[in-house]
C-alpha positions as CSV (number, residue, x, y, z in Angstrom):
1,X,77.3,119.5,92.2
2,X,79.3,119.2,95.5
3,X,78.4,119.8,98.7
4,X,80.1,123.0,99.4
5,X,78.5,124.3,96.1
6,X,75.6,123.6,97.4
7,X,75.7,125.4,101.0
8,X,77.3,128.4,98.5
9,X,74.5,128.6,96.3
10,X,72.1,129.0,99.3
11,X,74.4,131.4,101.0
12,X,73.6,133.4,97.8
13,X,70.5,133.1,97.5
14,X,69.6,134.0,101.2
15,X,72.0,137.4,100.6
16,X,70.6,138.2,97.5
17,X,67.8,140.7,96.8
18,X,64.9,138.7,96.1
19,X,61.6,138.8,98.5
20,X,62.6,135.1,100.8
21,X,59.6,133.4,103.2
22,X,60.1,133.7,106.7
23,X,57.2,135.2,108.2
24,X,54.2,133.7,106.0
25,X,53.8,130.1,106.8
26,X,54.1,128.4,110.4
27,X,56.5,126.6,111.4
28,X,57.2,122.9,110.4
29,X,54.5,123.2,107.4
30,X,57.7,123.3,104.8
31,X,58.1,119.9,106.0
32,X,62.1,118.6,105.5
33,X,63.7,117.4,102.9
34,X,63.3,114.0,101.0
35,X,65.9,111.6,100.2
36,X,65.3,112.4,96.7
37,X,65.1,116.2,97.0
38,X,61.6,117.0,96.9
39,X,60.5,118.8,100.5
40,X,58.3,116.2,102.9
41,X,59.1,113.5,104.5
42,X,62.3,111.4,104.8
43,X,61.3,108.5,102.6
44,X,58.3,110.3,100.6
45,X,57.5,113.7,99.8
46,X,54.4,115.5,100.7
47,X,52.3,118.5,98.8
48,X,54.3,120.8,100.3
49,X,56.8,122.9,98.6
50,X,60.4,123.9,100.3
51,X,60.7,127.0,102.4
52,X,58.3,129.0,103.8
53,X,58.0,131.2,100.5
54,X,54.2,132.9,100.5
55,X,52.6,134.5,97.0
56,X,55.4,136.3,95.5
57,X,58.3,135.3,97.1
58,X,60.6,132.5,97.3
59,X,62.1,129.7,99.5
60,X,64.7,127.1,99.2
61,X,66.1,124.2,101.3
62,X,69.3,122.7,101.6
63,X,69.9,119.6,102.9
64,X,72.6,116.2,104.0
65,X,71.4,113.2,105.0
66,X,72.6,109.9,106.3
67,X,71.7,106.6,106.4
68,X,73.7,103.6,108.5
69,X,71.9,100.0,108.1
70,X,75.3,98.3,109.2
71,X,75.9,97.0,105.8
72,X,75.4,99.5,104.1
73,X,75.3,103.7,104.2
74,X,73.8,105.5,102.0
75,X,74.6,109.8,102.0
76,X,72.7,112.3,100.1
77,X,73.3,116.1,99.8
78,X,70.8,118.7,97.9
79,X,69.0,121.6,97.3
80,X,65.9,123.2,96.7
81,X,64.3,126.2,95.6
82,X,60.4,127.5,95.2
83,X,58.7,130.4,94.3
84,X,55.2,131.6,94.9
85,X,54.4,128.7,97.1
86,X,53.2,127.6,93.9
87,X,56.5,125.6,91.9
88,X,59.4,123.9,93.3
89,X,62.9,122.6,91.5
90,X,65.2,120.5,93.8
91,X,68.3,118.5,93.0
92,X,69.8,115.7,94.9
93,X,72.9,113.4,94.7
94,X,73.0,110.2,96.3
95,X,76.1,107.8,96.8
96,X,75.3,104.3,98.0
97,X,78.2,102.8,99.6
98,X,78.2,99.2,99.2
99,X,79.8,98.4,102.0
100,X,80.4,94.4,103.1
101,X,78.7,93.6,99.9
102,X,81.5,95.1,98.1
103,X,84.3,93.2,99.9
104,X,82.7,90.1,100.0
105,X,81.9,89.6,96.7
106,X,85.0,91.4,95.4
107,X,82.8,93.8,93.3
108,X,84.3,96.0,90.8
109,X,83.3,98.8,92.2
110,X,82.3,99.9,96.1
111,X,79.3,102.4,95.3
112,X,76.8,103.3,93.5
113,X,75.9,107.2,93.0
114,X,72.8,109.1,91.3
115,X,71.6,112.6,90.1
116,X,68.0,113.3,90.8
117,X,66.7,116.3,88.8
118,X,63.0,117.3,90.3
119,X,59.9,119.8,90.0
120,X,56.8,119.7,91.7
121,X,53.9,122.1,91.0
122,X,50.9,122.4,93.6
123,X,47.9,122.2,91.8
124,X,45.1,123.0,93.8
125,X,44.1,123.0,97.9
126,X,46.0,124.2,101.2
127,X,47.6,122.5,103.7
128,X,45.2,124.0,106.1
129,X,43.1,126.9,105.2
130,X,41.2,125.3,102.2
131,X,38.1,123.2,102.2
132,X,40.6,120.6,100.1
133,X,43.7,119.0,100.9
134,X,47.1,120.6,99.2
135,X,47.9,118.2,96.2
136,X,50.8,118.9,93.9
137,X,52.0,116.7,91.0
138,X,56.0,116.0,90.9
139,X,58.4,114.3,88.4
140,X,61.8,113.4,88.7
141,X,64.6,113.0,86.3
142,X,67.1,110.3,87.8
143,X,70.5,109.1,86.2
144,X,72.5,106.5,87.9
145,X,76.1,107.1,87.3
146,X,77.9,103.9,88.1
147,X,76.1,101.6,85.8
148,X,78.4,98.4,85.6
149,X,77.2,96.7,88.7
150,X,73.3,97.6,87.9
151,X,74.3,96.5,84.3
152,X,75.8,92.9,85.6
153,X,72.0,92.4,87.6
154,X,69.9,92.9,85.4
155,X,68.8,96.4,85.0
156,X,67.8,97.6,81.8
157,X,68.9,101.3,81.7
158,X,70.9,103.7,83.8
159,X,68.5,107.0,83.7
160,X,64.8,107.5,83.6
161,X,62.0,109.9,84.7
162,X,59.2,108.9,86.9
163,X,55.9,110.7,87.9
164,X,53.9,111.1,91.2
165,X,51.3,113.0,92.7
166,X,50.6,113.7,96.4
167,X,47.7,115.0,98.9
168,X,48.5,116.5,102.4
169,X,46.3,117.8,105.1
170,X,47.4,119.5,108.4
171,X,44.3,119.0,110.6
172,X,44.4,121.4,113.8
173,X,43.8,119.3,117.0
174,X,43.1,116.2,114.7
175,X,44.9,114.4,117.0
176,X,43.7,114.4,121.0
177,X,44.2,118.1,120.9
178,X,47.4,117.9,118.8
179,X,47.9,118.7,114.9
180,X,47.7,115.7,112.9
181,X,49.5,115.9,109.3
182,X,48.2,113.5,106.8
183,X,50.1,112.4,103.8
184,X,49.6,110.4,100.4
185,X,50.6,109.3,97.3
186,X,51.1,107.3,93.9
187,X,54.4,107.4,92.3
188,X,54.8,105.9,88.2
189,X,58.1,104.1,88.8
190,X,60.4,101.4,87.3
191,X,63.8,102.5,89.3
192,X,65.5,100.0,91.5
193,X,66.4,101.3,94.9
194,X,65.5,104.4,94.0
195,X,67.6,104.0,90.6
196,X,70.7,103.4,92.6
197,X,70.2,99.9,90.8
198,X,69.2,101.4,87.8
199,X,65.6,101.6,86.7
200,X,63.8,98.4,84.7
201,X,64.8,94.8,85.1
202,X,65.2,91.1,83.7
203,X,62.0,90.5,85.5
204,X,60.0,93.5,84.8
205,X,60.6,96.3,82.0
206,X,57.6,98.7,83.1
207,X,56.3,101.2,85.0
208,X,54.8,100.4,88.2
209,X,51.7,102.1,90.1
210,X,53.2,102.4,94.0
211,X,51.8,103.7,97.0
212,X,53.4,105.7,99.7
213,X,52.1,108.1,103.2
214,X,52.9,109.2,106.1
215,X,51.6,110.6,109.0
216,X,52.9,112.9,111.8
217,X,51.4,114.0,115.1
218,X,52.9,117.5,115.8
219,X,53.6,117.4,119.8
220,X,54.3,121.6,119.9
221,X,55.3,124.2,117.2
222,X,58.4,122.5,117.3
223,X,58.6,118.5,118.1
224,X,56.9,115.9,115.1
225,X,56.8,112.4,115.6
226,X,55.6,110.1,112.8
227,X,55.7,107.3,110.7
228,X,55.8,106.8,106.7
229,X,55.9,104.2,104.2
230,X,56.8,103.6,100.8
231,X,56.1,100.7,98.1
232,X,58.8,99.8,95.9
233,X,58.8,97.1,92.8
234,X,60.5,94.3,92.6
235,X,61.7,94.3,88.6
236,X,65.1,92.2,89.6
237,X,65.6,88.8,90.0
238,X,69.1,88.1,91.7
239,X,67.7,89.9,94.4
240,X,64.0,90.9,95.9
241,X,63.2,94.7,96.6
242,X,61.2,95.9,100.2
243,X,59.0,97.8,100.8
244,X,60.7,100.9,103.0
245,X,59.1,101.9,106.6
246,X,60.3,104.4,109.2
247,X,59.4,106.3,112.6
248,X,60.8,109.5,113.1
249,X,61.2,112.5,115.1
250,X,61.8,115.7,113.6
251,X,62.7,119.0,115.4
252,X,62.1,122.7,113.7
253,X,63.4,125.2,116.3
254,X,63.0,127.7,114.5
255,X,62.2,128.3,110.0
256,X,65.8,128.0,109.1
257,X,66.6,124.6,110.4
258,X,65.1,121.5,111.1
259,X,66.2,118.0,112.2
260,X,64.9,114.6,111.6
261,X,65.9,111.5,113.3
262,X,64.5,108.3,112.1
263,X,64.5,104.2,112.7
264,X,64.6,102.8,109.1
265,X,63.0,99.5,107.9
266,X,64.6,99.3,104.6
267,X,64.1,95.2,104.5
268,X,66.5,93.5,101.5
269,X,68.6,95.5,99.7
270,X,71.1,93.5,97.0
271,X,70.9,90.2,98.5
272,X,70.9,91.2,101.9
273,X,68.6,90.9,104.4
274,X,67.3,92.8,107.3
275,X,68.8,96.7,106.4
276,X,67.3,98.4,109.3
277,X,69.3,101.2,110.9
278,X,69.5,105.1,112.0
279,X,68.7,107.7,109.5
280,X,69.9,111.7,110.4
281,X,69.2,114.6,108.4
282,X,69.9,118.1,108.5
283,X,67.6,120.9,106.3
284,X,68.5,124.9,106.6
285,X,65.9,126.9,105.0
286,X,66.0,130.5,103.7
């Protein structure tokens, strides 16, 4: 799916007939959009689902995002739809420019691009009102599309489907007066850089149990500042895998659009060191 099919499908859907969230939830609590779809953070998704779609109606995100470490950039574009606050589906593509890697090493090919199919059912809690936390259960459905280079390092297969499960809490005044948004979870993973480097390795052929949070102090109804992390394996041997860190801001002036600014820590990527740059992304929601 291209871009402008996606910004058309959402044109659609927000002219179209069916009951769409804009009044039921408060502001900022649909979160923005992941770099692999799913509604949360930037690098990890929360409980949350996209939109602010109540019982009965529905909501949808859609979403670019860009991220410069120097070396490389790495640009995703997607959508996302939920209904009864209940189930969401999102879809993302990524392409992974290789940047200086590509020209120094004369590499066949200069990026790396990868579908990322998703669902994610809440099943049980509220992000505020209940006595427990919101937790949903996800899976996503990835399948790299430029498998030569993955192929030539190792990686054992060019699509796979991981699992992961997540709690959130928005506690009111948690934090010196301020709302404090809590965030965890465990993802079941074998996929290189996201599967950008295709998924299973020379070194390691399995699944791995990784941990990922975030947390967000909310400054007003429409300024966040936070930080999240995100554990990756390391199933390749030309070349270790970091762990991924970030601050950001985010900014939600109002429940159709929302802003997020961020200061990545993405650590080695392919051999090189030290990928820490700006990440921008944009999320309308309907």
């Amino acid at each position: 799916m291209r871009y402008p099919q996606i910004v058309s499908f959402a044109v659609l859907c927000a002219c179209s007939g069916l009951s769409w969230g804009d009044q039921g939830r408060l502001l900022a609590t649909g979160g923005a959009s992941s770099i692999e779809g799913a509604a949360g953070g930037g690098i990890t998704p929360w409980a949350v689902l996209s939109g602010y779609g109540e019982r009965g109606e529905w909501g949808a995100d859609v979403f670019a995002t860009r991220v410069e470490t120097g070396d490389y950039r790495l640009d995703v574009a997607g959508v996302a739809a939920s209904f009864d606050n209940r189930v969401e589906l999102s879809y993302a593509r990524q392409r992974f420019d290789l940047g200086n890697l590509a020209r120094g090493l004369s590499l066949p090919e200069n990026s790396l691009s990868q579908d990322i199919f998703g669902v994610k059912v809440r099943m049980f809690g509220d992000l505020i009102y209940d006595r427990l936390p919101q937790v949903s259960l996800g899976i996503q459905h990835k399948r790299q599309k430029d498998f030569l280079i993955p192929s030539l390092v190792g990686a054992e297969r060019n699509e796979d489907t991981e699992g992961y499960v997540t709690a959130s809490r928005l506690i009111l005044g948690g934090a010196f007066g301020y709302n404090l948004l809590l965030n965890a979870g465990l993802r079941y993973s074998r996929a290189n850089e996201l599967g950008l480097l295709g998924f299973g390795g020379d070194r390691r052929d399995k699944h791995s149990l990784l941990k990922e949070g975030s947390v967000a102090v909310l400054l007003d109804r429409q300024w966040a500042v936070g930080v999240e992390y995100r554990e990756k394996p390391d199933n390749l041997s030309f070349a270790g895998e970091s762990d991924w860190a970030d601050l950001f801001v985010g900014y939600f002036p109002n429940k159709h659009l929302a802003v997020v600014l961020a200061y990545a820590r993405l650590g080695e990527i392919a051999t090189l060191d030290q990928q820490n740059g700006a990440y921008l992304s944009v999320q309308g929601s309907f």
